[in-house]
PDB file with SEQRES, HELIX, SHEET and CRYST1 records, atoms N, CA, C and O in Angstrom:
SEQRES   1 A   75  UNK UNK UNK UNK UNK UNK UNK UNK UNK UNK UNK UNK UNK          
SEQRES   2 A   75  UNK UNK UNK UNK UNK UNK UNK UNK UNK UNK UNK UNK UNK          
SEQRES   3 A   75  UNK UNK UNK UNK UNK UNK UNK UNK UNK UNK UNK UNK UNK          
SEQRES   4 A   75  UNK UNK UNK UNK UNK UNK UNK UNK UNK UNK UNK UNK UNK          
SEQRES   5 A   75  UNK UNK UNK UNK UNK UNK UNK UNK UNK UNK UNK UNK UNK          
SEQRES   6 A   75  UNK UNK UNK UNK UNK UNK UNK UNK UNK UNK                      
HELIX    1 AA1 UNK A    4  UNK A   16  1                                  13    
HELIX    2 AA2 UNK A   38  UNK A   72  1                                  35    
CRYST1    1.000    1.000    1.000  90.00  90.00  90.00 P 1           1          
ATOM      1  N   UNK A   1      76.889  36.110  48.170  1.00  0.00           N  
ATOM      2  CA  UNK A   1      76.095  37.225  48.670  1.00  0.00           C  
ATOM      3  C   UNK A   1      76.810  38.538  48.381  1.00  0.00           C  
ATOM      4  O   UNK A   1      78.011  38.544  48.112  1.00  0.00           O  
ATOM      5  N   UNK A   2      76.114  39.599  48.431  1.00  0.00           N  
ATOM      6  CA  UNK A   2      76.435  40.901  47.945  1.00  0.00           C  
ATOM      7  C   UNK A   2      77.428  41.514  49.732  1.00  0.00           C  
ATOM      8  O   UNK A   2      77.073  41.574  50.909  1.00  0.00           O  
ATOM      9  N   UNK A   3      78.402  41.758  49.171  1.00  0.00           N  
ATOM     10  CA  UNK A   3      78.938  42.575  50.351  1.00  0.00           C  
ATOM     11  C   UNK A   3      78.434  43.711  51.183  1.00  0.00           C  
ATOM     12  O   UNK A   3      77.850  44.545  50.491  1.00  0.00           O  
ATOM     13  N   UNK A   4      78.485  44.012  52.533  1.00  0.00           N  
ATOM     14  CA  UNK A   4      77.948  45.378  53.068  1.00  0.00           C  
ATOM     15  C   UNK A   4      78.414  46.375  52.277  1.00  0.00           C  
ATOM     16  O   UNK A   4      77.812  47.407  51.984  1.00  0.00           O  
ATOM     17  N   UNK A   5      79.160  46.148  52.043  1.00  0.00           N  
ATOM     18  CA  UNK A   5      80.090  47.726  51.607  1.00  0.00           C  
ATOM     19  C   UNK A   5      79.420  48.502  50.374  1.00  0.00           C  
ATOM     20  O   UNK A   5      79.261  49.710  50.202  1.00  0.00           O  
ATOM     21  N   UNK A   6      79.033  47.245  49.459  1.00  0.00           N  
ATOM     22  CA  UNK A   6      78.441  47.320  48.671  1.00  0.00           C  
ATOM     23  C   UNK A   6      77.187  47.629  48.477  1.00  0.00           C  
ATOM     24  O   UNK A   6      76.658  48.107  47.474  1.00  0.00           O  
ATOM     25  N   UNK A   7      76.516  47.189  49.977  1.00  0.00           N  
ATOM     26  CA  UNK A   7      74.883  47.841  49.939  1.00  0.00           C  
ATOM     27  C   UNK A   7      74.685  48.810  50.656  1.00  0.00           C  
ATOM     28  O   UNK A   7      73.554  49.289  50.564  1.00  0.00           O  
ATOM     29  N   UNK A   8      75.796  49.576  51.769  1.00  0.00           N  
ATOM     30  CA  UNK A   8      76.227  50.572  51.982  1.00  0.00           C  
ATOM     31  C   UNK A   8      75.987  51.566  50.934  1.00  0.00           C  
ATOM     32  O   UNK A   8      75.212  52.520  50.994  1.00  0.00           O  
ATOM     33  N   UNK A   9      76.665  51.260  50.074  1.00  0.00           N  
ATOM     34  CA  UNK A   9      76.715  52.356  48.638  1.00  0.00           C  
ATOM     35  C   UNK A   9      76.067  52.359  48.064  1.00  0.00           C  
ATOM     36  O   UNK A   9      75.913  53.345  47.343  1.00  0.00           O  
ATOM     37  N   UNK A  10      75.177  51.195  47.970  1.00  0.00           N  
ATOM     38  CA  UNK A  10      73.746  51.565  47.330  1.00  0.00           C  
ATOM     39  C   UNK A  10      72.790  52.625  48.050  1.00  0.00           C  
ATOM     40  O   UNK A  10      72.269  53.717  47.824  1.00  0.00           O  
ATOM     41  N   UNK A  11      72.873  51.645  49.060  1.00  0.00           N  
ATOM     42  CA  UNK A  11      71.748  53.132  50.358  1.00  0.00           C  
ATOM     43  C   UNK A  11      71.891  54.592  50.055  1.00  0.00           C  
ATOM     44  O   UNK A  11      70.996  55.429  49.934  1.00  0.00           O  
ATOM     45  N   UNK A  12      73.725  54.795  49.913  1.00  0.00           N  
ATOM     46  CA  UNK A  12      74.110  56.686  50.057  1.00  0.00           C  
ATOM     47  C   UNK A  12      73.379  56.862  48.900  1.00  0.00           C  
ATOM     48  O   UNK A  12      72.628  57.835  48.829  1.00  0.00           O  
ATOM     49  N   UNK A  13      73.521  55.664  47.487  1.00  0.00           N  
ATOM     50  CA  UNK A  13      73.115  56.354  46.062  1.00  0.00           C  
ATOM     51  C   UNK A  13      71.472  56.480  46.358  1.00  0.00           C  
ATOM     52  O   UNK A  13      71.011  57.619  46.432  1.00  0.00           O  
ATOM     53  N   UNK A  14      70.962  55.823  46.457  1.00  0.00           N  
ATOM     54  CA  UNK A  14      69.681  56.073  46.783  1.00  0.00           C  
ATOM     55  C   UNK A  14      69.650  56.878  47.461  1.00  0.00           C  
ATOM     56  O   UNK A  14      69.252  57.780  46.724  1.00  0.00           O  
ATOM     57  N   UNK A  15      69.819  57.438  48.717  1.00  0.00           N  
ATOM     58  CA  UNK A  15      69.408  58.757  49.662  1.00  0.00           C  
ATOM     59  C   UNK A  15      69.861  60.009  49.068  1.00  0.00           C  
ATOM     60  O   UNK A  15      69.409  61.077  49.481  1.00  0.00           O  
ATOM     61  N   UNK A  16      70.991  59.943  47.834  1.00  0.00           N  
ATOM     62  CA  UNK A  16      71.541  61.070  47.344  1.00  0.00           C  
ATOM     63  C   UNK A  16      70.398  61.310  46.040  1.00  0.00           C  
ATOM     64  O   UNK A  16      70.284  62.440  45.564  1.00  0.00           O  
ATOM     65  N   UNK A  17      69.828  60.518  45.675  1.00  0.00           N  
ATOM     66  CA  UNK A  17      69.094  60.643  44.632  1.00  0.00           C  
ATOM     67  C   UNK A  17      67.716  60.261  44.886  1.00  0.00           C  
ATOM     68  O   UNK A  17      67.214  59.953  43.805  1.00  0.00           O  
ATOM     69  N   UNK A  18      66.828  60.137  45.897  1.00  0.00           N  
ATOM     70  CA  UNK A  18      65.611  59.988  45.983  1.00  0.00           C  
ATOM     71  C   UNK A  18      64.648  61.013  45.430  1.00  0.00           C  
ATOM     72  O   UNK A  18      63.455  60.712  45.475  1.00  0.00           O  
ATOM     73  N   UNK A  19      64.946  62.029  44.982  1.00  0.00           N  
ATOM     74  CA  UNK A  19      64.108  63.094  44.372  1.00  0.00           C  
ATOM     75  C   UNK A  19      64.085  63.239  43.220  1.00  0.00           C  
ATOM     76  O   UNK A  19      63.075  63.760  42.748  1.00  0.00           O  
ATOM     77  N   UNK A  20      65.120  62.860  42.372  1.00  0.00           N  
ATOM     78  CA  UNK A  20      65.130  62.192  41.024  1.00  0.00           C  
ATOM     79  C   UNK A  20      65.095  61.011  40.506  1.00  0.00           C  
ATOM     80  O   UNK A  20      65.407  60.126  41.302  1.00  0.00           O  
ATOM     81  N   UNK A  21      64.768  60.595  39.226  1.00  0.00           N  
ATOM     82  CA  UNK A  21      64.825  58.838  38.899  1.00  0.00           C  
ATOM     83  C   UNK A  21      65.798  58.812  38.448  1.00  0.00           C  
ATOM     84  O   UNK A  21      66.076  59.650  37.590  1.00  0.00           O  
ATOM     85  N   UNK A  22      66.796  57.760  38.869  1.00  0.00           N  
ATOM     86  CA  UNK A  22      67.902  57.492  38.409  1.00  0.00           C  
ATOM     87  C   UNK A  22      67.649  55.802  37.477  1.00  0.00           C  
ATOM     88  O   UNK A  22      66.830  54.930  37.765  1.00  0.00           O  
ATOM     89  N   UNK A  23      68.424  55.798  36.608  1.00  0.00           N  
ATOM     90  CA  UNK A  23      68.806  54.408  36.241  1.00  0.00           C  
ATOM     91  C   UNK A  23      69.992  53.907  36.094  1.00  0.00           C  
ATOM     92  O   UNK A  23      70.774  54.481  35.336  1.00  0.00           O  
ATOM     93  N   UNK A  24      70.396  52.700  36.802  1.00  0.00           N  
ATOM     94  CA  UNK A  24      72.005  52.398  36.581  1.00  0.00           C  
ATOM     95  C   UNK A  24      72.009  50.889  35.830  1.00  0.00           C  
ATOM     96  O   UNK A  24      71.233  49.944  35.972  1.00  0.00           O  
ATOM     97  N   UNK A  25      72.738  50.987  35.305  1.00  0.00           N  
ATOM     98  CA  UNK A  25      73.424  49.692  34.825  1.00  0.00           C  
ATOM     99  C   UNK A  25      74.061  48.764  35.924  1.00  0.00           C  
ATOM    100  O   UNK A  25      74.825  49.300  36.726  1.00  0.00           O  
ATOM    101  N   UNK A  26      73.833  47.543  36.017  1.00  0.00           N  
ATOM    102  CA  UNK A  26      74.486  46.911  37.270  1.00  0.00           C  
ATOM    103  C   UNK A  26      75.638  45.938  36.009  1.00  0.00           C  
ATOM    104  O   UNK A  26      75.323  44.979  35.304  1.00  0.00           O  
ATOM    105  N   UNK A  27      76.319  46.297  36.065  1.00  0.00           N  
ATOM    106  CA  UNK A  27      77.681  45.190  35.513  1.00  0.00           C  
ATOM    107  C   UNK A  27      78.029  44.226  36.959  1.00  0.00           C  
ATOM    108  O   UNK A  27      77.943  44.460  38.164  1.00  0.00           O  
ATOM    109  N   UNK A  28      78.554  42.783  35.969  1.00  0.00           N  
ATOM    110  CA  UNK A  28      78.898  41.636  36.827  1.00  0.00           C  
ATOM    111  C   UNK A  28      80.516  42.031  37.137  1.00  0.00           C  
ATOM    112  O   UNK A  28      81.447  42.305  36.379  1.00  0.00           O  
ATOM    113  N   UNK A  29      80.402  41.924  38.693  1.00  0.00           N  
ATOM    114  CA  UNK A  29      82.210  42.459  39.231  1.00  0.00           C  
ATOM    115  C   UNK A  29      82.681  41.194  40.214  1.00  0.00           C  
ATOM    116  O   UNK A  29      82.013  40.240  40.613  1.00  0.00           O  
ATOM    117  N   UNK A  30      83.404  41.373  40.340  1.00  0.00           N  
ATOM    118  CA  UNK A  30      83.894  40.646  41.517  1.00  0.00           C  
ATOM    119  C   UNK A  30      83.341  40.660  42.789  1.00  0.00           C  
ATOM    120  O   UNK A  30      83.256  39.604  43.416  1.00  0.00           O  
ATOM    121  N   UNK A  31      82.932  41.767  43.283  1.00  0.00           N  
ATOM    122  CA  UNK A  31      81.813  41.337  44.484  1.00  0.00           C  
ATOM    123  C   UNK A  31      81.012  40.697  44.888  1.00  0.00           C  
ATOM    124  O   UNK A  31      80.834  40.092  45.945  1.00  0.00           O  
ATOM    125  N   UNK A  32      79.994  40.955  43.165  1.00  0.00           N  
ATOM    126  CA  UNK A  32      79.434  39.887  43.089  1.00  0.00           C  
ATOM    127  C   UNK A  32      79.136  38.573  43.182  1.00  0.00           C  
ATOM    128  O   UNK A  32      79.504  38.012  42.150  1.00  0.00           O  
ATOM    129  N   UNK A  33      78.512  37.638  44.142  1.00  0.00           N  
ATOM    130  CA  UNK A  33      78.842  36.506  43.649  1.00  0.00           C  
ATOM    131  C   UNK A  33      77.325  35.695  43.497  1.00  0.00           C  
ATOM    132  O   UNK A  33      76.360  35.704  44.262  1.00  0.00           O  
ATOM    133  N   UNK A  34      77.523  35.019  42.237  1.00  0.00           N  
ATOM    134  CA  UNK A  34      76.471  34.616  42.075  1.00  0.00           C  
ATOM    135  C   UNK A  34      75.507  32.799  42.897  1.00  0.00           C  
ATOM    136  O   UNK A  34      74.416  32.234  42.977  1.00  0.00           O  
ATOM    137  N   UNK A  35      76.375  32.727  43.131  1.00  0.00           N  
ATOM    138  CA  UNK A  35      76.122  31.638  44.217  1.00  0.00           C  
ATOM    139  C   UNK A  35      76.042  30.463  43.905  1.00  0.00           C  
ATOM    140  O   UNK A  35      75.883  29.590  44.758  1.00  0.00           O  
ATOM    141  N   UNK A  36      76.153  30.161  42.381  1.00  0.00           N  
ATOM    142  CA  UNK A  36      75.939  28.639  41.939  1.00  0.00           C  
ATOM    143  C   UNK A  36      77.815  28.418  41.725  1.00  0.00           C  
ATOM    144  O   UNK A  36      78.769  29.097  41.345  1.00  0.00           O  
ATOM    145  N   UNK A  37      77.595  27.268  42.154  1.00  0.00           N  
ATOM    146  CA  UNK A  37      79.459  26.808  41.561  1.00  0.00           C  
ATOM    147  C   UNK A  37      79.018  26.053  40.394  1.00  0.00           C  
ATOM    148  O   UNK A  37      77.945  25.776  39.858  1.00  0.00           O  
ATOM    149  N   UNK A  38      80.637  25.760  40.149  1.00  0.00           N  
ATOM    150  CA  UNK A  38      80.827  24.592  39.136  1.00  0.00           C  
ATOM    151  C   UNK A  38      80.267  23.201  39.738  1.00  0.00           C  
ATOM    152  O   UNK A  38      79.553  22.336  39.230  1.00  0.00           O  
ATOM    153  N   UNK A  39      80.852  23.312  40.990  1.00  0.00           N  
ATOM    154  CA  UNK A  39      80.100  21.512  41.735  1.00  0.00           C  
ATOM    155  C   UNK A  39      78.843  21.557  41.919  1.00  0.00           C  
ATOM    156  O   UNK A  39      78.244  20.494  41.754  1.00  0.00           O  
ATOM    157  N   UNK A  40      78.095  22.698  42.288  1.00  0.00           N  
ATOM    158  CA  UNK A  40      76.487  22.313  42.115  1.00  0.00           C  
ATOM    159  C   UNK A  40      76.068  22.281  41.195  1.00  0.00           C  
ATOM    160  O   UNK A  40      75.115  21.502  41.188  1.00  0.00           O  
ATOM    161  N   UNK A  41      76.277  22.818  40.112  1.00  0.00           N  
ATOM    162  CA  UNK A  41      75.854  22.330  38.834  1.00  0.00           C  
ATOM    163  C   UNK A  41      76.334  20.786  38.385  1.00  0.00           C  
ATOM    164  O   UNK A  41      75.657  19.905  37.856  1.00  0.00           O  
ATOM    165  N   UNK A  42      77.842  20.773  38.813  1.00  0.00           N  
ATOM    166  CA  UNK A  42      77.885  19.171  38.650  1.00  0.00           C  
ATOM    167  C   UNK A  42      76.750  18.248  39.564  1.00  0.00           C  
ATOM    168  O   UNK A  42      75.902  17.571  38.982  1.00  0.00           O  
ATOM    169  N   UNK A  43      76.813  18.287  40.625  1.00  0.00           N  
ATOM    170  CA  UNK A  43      76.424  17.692  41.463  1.00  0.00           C  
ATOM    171  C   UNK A  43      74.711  17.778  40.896  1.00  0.00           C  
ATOM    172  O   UNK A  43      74.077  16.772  41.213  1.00  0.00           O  
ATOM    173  N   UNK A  44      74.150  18.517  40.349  1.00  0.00           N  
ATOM    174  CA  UNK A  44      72.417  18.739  39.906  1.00  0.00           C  
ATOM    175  C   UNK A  44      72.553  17.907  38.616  1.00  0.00           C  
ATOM    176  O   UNK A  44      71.593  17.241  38.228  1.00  0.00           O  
ATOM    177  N   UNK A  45      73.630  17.925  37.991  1.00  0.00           N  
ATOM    178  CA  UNK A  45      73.327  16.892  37.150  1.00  0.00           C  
ATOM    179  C   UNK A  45      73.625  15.321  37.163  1.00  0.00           C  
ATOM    180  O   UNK A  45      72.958  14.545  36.479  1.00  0.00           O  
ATOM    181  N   UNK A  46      74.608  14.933  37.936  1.00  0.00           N  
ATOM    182  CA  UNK A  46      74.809  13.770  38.440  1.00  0.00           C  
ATOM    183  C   UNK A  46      73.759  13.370  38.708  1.00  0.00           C  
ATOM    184  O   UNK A  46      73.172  12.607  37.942  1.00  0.00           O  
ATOM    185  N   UNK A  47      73.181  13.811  39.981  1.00  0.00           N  
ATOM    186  CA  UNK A  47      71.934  13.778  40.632  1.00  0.00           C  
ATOM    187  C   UNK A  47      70.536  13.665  39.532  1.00  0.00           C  
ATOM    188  O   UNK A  47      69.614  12.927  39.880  1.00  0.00           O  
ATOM    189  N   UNK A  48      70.454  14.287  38.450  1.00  0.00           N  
ATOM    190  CA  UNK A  48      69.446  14.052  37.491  1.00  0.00           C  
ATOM    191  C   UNK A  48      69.627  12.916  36.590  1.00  0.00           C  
ATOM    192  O   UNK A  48      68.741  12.240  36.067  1.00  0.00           O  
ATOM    193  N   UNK A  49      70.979  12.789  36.470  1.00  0.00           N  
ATOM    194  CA  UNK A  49      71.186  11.705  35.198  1.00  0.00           C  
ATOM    195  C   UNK A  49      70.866  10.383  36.518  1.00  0.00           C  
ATOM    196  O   UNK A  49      69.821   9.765  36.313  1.00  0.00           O  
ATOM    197  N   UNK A  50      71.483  10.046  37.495  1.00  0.00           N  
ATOM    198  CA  UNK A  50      70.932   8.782  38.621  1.00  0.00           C  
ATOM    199  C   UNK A  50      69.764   8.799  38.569  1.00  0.00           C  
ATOM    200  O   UNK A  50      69.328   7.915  37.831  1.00  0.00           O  
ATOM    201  N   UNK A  51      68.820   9.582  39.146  1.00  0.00           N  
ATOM    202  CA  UNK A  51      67.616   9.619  38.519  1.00  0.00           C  
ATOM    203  C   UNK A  51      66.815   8.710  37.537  1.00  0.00           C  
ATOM    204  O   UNK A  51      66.139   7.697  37.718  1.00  0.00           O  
ATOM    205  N   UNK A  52      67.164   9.501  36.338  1.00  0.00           N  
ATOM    206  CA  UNK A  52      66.456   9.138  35.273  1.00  0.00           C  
ATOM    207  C   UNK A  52      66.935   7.799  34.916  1.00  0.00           C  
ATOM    208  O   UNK A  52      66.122   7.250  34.172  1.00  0.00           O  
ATOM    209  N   UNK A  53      68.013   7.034  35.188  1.00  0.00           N  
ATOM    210  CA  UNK A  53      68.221   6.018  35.262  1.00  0.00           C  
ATOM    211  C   UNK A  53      67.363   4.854  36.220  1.00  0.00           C  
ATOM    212  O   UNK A  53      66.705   3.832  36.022  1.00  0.00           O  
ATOM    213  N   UNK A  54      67.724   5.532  37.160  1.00  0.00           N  
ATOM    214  CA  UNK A  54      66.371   4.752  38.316  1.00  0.00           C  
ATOM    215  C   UNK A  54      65.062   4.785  37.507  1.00  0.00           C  
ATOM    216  O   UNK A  54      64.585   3.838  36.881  1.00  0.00           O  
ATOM    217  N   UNK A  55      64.594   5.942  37.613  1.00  0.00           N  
ATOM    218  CA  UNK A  55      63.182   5.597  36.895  1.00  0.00           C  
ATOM    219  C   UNK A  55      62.917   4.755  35.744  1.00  0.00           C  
ATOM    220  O   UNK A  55      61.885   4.129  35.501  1.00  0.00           O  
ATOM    221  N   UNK A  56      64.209   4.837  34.927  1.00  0.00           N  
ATOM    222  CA  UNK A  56      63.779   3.922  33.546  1.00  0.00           C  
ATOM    223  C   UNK A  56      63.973   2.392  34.038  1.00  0.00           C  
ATOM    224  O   UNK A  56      63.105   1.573  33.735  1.00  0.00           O  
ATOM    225  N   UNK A  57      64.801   2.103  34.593  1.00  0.00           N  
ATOM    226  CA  UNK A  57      64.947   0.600  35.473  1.00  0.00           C  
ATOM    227  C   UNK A  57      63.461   0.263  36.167  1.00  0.00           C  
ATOM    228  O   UNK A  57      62.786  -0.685  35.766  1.00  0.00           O  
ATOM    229  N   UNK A  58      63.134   0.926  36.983  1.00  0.00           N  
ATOM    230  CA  UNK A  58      62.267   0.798  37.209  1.00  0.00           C  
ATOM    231  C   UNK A  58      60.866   0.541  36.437  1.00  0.00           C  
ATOM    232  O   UNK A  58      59.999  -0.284  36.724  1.00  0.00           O  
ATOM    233  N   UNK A  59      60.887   1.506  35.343  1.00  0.00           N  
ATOM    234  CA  UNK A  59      59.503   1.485  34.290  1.00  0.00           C  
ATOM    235  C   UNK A  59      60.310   0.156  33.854  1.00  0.00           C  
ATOM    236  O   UNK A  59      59.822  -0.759  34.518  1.00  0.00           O  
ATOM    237  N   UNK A  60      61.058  -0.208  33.249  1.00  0.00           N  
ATOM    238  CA  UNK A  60      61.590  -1.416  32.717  1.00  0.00           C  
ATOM    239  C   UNK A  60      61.187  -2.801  33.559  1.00  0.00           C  
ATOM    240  O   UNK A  60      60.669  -3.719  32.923  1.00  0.00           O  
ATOM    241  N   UNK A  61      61.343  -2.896  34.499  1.00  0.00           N  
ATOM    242  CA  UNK A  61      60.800  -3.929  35.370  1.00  0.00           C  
ATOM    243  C   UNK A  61      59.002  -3.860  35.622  1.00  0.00           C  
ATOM    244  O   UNK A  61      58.297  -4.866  35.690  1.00  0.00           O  
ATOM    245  N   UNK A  62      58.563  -2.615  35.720  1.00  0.00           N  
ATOM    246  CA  UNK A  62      56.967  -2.892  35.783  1.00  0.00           C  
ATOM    247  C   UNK A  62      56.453  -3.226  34.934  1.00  0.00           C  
ATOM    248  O   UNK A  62      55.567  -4.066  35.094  1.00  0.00           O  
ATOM    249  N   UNK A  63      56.860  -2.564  33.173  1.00  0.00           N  
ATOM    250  CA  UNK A  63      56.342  -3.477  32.066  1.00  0.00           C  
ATOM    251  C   UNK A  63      56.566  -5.066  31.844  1.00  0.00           C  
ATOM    252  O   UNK A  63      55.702  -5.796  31.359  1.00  0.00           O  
ATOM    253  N   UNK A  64      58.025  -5.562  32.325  1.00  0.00           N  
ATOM    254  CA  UNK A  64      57.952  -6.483  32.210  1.00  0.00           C  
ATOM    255  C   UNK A  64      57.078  -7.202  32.883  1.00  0.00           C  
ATOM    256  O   UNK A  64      56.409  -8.086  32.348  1.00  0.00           O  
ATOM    257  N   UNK A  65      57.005  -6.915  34.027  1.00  0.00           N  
ATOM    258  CA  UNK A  65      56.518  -7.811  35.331  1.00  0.00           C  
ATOM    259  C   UNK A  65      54.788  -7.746  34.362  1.00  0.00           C  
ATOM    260  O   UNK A  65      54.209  -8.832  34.392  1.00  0.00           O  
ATOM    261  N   UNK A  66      54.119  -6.743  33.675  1.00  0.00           N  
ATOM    262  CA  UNK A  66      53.071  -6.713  33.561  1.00  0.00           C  
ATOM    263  C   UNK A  66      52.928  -7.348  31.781  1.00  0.00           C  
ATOM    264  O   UNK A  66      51.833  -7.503  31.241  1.00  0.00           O  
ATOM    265  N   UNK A  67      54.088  -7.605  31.183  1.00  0.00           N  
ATOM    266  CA  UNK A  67      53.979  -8.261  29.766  1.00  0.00           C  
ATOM    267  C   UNK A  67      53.849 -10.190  30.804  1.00  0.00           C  
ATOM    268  O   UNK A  67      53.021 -11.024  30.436  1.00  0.00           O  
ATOM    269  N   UNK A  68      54.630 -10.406  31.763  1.00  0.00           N  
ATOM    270  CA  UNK A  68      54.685 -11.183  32.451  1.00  0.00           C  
ATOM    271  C   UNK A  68      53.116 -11.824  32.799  1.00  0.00           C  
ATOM    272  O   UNK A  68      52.648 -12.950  32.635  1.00  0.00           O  
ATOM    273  N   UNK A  69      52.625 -10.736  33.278  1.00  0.00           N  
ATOM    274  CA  UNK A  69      51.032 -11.051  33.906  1.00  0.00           C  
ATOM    275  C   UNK A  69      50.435 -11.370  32.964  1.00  0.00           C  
ATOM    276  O   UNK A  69      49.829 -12.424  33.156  1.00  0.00           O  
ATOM    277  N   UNK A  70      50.243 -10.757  31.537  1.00  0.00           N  
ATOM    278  CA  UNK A  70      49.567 -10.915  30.725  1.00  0.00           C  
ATOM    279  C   UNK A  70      49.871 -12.171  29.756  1.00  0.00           C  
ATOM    280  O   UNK A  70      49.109 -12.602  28.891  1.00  0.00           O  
ATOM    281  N   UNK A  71      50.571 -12.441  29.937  1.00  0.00           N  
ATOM    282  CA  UNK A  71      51.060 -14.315  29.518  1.00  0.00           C  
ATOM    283  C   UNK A  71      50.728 -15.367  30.470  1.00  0.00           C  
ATOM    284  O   UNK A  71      50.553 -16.484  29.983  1.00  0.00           O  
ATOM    285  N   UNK A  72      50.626 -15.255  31.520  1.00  0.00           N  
ATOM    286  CA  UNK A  72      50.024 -16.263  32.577  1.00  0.00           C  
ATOM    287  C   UNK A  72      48.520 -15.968  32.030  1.00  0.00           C  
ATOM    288  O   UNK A  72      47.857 -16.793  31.401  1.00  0.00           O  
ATOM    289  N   UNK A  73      48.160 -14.867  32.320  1.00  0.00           N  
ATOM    290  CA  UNK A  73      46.474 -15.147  32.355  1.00  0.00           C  
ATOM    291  C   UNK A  73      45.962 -15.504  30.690  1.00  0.00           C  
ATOM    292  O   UNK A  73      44.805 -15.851  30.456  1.00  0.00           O  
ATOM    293  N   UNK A  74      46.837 -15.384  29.785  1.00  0.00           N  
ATOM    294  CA  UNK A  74      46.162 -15.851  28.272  1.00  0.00           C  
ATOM    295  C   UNK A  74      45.834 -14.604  27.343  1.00  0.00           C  
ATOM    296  O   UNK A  74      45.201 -14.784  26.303  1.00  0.00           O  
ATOM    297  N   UNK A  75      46.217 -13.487  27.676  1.00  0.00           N  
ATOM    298  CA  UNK A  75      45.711 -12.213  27.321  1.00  0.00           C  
ATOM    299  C   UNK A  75      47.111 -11.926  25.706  1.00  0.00           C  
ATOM    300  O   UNK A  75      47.079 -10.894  25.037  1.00  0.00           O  
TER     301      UNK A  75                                                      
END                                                                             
């Protein structure tokens, strides 16, 4: 999250300049923080690759089970 101090100083810049348009450049600083880590990104992909594993196990067993059906009944 963005520090007070920091949106403090936005407020003065804005109240010092509300009668003109200003444009600023926002550069990435250290205050900044952007809120994703390295472990949630690990952790979102762990989490996706388990997943997609499950599901293919899964589709893997319903075709069979249904190549299965279709040999009992003569099809």
């Amino acid at each position: 999250m963005v520090e007070n101090s920091t949106l403090e100083s936005w407020a003065k810049l804005l109240s010092q300049n509300s009668s003109t348009t200003t444009t600023a450049t926002i550069s990435p600083s250290h205050e900044v923080d952007v809120g994703i880590s390295v472990y949630t990104i690990i952790l979102v992909v762990t989490a996706t690759l388990i997943g997609c594993a499950v599901a293919g196990i899964a589709i893997f067993f319903v075709q069979k089970r249904a190549r299965d059906r279709r040999k009992v009944h003569g099809e």
